[in-house]
PDB file with SEQRES, HELIX, SHEET and CRYST1 records, atoms N, CA, C and O in Angstrom:
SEQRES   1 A   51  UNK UNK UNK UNK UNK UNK UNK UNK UNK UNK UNK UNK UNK          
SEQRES   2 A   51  UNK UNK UNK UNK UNK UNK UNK UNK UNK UNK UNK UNK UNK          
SEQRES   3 A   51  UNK UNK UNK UNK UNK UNK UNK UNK UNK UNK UNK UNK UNK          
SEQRES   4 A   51  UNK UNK UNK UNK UNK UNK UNK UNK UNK UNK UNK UNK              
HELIX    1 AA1 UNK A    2  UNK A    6  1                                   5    
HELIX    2 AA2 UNK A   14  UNK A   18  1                                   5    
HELIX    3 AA3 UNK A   24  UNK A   48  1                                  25    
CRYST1    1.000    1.000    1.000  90.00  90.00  90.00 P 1           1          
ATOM      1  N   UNK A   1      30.199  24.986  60.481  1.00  0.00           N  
ATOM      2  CA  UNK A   1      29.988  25.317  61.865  1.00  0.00           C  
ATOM      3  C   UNK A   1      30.966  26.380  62.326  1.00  0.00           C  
ATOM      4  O   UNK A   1      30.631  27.373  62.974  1.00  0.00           O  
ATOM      5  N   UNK A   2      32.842  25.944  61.741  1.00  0.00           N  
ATOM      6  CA  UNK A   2      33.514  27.107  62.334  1.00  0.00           C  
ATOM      7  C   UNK A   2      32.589  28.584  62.012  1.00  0.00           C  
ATOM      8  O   UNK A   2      32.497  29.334  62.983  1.00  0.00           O  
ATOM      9  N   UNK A   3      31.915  29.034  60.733  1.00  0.00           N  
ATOM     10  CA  UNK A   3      31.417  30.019  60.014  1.00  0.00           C  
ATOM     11  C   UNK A   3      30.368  30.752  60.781  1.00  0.00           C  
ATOM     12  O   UNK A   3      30.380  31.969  60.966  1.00  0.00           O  
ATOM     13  N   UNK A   4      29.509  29.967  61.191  1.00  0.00           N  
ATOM     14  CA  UNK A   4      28.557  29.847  61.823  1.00  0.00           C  
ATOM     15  C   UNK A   4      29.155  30.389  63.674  1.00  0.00           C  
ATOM     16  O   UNK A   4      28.383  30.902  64.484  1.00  0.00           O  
ATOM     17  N   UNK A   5      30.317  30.163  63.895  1.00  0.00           N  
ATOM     18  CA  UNK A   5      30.427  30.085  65.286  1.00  0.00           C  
ATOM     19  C   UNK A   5      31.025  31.742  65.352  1.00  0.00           C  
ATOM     20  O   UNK A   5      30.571  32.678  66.010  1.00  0.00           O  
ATOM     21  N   UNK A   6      32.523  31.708  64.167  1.00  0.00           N  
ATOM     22  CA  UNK A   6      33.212  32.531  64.515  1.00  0.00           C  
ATOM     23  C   UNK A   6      32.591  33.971  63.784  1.00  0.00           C  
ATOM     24  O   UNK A   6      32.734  35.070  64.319  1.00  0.00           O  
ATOM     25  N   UNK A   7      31.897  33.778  62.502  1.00  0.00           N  
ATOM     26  CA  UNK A   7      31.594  34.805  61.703  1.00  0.00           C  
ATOM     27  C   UNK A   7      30.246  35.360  61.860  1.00  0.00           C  
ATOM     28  O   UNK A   7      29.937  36.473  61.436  1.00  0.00           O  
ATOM     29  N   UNK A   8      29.530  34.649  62.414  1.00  0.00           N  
ATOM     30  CA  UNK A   8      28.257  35.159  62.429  1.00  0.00           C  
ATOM     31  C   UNK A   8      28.132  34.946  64.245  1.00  0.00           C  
ATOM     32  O   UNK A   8      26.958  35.000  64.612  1.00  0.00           O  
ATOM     33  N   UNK A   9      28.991  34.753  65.215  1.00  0.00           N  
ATOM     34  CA  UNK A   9      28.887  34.665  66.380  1.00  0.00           C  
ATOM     35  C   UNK A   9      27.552  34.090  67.228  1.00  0.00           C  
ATOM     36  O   UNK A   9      26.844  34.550  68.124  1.00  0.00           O  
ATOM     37  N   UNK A  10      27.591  32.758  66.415  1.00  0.00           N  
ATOM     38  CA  UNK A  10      25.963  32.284  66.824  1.00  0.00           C  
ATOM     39  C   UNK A  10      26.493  31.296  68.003  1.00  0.00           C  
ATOM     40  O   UNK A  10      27.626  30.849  67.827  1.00  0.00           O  
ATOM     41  N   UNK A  11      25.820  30.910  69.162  1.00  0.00           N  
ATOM     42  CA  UNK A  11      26.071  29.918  70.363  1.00  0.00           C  
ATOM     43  C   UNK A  11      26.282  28.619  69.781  1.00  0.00           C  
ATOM     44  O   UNK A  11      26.571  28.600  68.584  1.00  0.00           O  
ATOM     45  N   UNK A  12      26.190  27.508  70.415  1.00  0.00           N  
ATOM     46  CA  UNK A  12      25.955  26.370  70.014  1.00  0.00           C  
ATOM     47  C   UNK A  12      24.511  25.517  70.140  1.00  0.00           C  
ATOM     48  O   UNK A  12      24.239  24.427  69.638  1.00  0.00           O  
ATOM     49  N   UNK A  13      23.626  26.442  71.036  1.00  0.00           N  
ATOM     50  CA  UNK A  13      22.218  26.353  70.678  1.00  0.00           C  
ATOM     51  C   UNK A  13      21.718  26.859  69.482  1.00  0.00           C  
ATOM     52  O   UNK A  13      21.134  26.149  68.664  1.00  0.00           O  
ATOM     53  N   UNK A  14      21.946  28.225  69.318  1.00  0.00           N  
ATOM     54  CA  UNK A  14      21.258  28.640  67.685  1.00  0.00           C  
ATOM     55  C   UNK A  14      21.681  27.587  66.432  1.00  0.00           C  
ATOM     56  O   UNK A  14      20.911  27.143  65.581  1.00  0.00           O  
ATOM     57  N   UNK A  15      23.071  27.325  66.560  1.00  0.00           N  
ATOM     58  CA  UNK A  15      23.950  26.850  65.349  1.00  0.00           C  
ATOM     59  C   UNK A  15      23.223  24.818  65.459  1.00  0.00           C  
ATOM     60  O   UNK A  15      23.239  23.968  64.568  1.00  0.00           O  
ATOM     61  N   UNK A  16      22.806  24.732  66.596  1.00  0.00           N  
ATOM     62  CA  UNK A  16      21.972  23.558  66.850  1.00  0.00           C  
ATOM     63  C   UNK A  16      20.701  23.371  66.214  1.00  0.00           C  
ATOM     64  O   UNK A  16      20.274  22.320  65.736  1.00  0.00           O  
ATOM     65  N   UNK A  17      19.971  24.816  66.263  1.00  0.00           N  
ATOM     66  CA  UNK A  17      18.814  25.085  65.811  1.00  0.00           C  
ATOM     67  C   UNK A  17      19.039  25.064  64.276  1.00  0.00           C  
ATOM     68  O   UNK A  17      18.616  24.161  63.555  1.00  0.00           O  
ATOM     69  N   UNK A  18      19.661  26.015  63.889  1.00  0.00           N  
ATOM     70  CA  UNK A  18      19.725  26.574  62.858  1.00  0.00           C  
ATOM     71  C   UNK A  18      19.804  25.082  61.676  1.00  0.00           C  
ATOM     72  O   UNK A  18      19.059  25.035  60.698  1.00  0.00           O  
ATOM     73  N   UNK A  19      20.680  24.119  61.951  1.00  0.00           N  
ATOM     74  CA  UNK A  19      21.210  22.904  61.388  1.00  0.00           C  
ATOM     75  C   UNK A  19      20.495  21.995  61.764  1.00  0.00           C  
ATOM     76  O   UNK A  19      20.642  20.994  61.064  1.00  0.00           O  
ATOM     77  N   UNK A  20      19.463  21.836  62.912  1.00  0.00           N  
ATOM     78  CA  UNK A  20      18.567  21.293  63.052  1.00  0.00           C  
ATOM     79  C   UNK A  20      19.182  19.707  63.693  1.00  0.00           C  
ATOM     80  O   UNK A  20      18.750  18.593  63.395  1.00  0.00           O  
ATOM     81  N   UNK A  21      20.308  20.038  64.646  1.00  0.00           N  
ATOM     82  CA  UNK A  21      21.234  19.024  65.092  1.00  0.00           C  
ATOM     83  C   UNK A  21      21.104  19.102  66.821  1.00  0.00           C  
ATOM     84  O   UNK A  21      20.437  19.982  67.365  1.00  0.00           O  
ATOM     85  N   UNK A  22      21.644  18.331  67.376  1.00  0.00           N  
ATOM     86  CA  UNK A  22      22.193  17.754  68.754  1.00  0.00           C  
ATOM     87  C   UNK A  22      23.093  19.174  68.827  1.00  0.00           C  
ATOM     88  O   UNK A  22      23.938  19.489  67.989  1.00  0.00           O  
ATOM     89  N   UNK A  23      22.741  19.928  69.965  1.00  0.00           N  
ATOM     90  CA  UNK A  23      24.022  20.968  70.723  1.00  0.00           C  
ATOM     91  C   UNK A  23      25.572  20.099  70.522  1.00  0.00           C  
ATOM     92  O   UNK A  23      26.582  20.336  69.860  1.00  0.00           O  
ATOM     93  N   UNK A  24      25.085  18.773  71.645  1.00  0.00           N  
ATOM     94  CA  UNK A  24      26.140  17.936  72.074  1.00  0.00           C  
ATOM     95  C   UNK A  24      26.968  17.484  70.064  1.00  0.00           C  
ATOM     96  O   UNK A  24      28.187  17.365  69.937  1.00  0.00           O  
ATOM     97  N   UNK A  25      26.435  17.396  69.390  1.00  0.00           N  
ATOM     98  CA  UNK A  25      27.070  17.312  68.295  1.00  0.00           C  
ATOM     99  C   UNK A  25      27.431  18.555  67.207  1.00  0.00           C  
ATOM    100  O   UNK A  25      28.071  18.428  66.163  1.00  0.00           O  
ATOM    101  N   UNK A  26      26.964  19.528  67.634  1.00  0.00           N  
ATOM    102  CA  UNK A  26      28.034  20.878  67.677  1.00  0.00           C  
ATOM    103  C   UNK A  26      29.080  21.114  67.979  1.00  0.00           C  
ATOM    104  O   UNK A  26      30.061  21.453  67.319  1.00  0.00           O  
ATOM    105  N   UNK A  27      28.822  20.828  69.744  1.00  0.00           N  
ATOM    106  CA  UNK A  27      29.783  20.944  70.210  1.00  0.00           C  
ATOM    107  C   UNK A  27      31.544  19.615  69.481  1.00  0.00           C  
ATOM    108  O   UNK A  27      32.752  19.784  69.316  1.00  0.00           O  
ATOM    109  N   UNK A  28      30.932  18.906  69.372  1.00  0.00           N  
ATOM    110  CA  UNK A  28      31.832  17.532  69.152  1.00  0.00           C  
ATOM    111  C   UNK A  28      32.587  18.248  67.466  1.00  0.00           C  
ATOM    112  O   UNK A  28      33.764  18.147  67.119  1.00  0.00           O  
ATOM    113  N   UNK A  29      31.634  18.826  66.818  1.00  0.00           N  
ATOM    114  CA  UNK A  29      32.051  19.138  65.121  1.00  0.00           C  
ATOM    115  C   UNK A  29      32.912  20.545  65.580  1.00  0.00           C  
ATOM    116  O   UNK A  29      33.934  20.799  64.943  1.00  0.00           O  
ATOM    117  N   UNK A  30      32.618  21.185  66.360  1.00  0.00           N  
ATOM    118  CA  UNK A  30      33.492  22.426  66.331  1.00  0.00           C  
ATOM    119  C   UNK A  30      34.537  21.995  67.447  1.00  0.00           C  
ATOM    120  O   UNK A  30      35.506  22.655  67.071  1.00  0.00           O  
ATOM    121  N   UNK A  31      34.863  21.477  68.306  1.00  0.00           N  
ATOM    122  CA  UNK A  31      36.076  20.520  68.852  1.00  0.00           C  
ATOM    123  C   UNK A  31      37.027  20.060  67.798  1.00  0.00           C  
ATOM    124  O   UNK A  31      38.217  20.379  67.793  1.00  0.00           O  
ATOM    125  N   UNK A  32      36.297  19.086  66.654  1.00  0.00           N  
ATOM    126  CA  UNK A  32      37.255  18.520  65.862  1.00  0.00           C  
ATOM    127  C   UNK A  32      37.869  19.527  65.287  1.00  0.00           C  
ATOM    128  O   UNK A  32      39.084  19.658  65.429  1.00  0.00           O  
ATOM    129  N   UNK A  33      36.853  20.727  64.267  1.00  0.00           N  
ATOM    130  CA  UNK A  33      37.262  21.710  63.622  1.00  0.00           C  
ATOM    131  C   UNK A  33      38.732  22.227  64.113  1.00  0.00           C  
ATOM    132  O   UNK A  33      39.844  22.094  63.603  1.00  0.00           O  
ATOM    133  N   UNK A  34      38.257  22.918  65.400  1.00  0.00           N  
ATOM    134  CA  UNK A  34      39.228  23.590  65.723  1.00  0.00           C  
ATOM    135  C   UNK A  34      40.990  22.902  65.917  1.00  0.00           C  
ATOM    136  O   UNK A  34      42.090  23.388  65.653  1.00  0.00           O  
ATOM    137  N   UNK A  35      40.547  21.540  66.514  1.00  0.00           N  
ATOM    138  CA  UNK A  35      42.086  20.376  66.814  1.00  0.00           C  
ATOM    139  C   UNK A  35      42.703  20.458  65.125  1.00  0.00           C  
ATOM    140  O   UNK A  35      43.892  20.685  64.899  1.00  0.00           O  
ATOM    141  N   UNK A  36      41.825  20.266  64.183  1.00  0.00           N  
ATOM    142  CA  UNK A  36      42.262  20.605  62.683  1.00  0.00           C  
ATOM    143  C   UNK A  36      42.956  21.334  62.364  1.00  0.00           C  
ATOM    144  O   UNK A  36      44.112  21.205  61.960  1.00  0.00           O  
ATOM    145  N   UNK A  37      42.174  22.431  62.541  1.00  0.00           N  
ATOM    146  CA  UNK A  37      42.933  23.981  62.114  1.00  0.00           C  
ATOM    147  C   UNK A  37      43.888  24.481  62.675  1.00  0.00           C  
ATOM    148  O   UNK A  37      44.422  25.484  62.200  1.00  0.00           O  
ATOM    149  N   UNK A  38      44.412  23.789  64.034  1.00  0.00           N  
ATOM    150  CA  UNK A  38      45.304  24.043  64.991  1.00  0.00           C  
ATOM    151  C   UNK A  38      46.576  23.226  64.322  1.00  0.00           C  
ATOM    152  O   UNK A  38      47.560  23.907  64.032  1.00  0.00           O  
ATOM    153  N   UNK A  39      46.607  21.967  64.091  1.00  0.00           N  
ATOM    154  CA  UNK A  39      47.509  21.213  63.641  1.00  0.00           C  
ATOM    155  C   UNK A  39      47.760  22.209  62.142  1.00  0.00           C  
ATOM    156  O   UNK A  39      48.530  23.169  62.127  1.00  0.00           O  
ATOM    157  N   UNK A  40      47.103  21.842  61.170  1.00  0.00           N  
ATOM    158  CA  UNK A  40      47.597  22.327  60.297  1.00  0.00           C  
ATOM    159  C   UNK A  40      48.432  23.778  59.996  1.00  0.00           C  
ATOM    160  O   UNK A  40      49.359  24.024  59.224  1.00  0.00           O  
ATOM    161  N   UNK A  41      47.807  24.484  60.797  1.00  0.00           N  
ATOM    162  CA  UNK A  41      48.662  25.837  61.488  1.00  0.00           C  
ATOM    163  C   UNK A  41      49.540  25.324  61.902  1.00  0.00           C  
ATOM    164  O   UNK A  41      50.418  25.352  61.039  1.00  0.00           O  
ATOM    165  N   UNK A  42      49.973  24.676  63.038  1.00  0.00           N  
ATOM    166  CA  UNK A  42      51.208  24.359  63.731  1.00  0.00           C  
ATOM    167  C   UNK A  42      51.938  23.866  62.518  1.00  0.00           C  
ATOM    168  O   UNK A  42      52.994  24.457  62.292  1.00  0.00           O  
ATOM    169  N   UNK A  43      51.598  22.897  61.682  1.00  0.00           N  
ATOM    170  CA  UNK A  43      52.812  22.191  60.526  1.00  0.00           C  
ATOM    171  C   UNK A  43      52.914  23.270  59.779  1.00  0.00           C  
ATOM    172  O   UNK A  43      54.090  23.290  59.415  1.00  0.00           O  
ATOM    173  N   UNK A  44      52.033  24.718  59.083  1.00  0.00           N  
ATOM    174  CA  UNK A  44      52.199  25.361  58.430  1.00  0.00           C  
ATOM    175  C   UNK A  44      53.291  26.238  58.834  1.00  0.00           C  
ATOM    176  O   UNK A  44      54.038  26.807  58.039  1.00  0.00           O  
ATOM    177  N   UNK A  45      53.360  26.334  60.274  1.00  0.00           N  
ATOM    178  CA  UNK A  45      54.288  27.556  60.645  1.00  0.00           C  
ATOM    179  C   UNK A  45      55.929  26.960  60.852  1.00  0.00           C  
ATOM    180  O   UNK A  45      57.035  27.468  60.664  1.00  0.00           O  
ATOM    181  N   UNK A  46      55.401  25.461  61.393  1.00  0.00           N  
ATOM    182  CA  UNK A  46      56.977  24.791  61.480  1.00  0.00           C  
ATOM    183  C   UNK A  46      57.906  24.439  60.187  1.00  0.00           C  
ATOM    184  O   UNK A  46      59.098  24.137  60.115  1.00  0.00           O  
ATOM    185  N   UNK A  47      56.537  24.651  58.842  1.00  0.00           N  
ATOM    186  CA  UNK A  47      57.443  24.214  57.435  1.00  0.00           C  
ATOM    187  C   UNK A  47      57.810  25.581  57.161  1.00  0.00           C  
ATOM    188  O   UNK A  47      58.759  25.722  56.390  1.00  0.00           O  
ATOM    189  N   UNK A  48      57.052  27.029  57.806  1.00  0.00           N  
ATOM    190  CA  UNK A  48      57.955  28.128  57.460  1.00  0.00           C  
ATOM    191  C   UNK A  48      59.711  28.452  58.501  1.00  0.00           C  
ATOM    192  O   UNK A  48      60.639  29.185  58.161  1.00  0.00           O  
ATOM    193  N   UNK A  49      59.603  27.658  59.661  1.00  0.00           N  
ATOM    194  CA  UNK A  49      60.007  28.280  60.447  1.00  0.00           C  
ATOM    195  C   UNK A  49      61.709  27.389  59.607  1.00  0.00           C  
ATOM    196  O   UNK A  49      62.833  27.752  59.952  1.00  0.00           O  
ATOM    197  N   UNK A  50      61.490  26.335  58.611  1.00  0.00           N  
ATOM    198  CA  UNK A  50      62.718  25.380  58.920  1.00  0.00           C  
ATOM    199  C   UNK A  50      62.839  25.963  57.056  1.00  0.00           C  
ATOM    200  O   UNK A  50      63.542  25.191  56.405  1.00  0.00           O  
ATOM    201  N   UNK A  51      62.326  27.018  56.322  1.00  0.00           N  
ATOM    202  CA  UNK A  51      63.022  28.003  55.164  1.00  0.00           C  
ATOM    203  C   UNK A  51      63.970  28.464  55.734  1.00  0.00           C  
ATOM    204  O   UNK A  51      64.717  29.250  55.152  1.00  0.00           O  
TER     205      UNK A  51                                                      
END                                                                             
């Protein structure tokens, strides 16, 4: 879905369509995605920041 959202700049209706899913559970999978990728960034940058 991130792929779908950020790389190919599709809404969360198309990316609904496209996957043949609930908007409302788009929306919920690219929420989690992003809280993910955010944390792991944040620990990635705090295990560089304490080299």
């Amino acid at each position: 879905m991130i792929a779908l959202r950020v790389f190919l700049d599709l809404d969360t209706g198309a990316i609904a369509r496209h996957l043949k899913i609930a908007p409302a559970t788009v929306r919920v999978h690219l929420s989690r995605a992003v809280a993910a990728l955010r944390q792991d960034l944040t620990l990635s940058q705090a295990k560089e920041a304490n080299r």
